[in-house]
C-alpha positions in Angstrom: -32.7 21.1 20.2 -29.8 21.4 23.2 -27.2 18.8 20.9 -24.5 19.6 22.9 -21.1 19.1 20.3 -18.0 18.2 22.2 -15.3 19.2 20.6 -11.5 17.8 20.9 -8.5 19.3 22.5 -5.1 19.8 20.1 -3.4 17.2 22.1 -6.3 15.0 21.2 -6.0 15.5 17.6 -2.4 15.1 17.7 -3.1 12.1 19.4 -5.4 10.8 16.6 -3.1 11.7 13.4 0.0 10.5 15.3 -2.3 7.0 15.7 -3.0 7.2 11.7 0.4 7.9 10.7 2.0 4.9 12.7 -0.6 2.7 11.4 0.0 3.7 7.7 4.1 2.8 8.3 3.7 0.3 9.6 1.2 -1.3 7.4 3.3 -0.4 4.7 6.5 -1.6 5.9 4.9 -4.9 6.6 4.3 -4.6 2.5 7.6 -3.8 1.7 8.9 -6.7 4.0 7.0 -9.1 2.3 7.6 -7.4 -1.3 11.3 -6.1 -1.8 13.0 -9.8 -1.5 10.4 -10.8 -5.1 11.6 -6.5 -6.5 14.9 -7.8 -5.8 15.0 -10.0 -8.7 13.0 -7.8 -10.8 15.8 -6.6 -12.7 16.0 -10.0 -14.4 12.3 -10.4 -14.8 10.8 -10.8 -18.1 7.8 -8.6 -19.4 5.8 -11.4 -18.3 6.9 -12.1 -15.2 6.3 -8.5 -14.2 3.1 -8.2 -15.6 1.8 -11.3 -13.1 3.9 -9.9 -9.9 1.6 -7.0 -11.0 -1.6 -9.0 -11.2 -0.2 -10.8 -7.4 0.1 -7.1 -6.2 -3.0 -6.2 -7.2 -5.0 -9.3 -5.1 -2.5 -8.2 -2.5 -4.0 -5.0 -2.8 -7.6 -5.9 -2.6 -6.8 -8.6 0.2 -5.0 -5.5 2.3 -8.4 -3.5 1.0 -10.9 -5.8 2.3 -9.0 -6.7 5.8 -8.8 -3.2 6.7 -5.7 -2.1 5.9 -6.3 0.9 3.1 -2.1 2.6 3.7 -0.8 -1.4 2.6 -3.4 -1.7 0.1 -2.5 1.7 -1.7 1.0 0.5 -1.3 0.3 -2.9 -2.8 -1.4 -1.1 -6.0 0.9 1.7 -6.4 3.6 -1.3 -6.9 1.5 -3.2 -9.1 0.8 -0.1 -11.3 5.0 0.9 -11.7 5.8 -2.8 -12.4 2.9 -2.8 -15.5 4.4 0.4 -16.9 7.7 -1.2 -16.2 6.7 -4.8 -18.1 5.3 -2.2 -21.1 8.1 -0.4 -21.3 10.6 -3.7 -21.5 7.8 -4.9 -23.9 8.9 -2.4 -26.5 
């Protein structure tokens, strides 16, 4: 019954998040990297041509997902998702 629970220091913990946070910008400035030279063009993209950068963002997504990397892969969907309401609202 003596589980003895270590607990971490605030310097720790700082430590941690600090780790997290510079992951998570970097991961999603990799994205971006990669992603604003296609969003460049977007302005002259059809509502078709959004809608499959949408459906490339999402396998980006799930590819960033399943290699560990959950900030680029909420990144990769959150662009998907704005370029689908995007090609719908064009569509109109």
């Amino acid at each position: 019954m003596g589980a003895s629970k270590r607990g971490i220091s605030t310097a720790e913990a700082h430590e941690l998040v600090e780790a997290a946070v510079t992951k998570a910008v970097r991961e999603v400035t990799w994205l971006m990297a990669v992603v604003i030279p296609e969003l460049m063009k977007a302005p002259q993209w059809t509502p078709e041509e959004r809608a499959k950068f949408a459906a490339a963002l999402e396998g980006v997504a799930e590819s960033q997902k399943s290699d560990g990397r959950p900030a680029a892969a909420t990144a990769a969907a959150a662009l998907a998702e704005a370029l689908q309401i995007q090609g719908r609202r064009a569509a109109s």
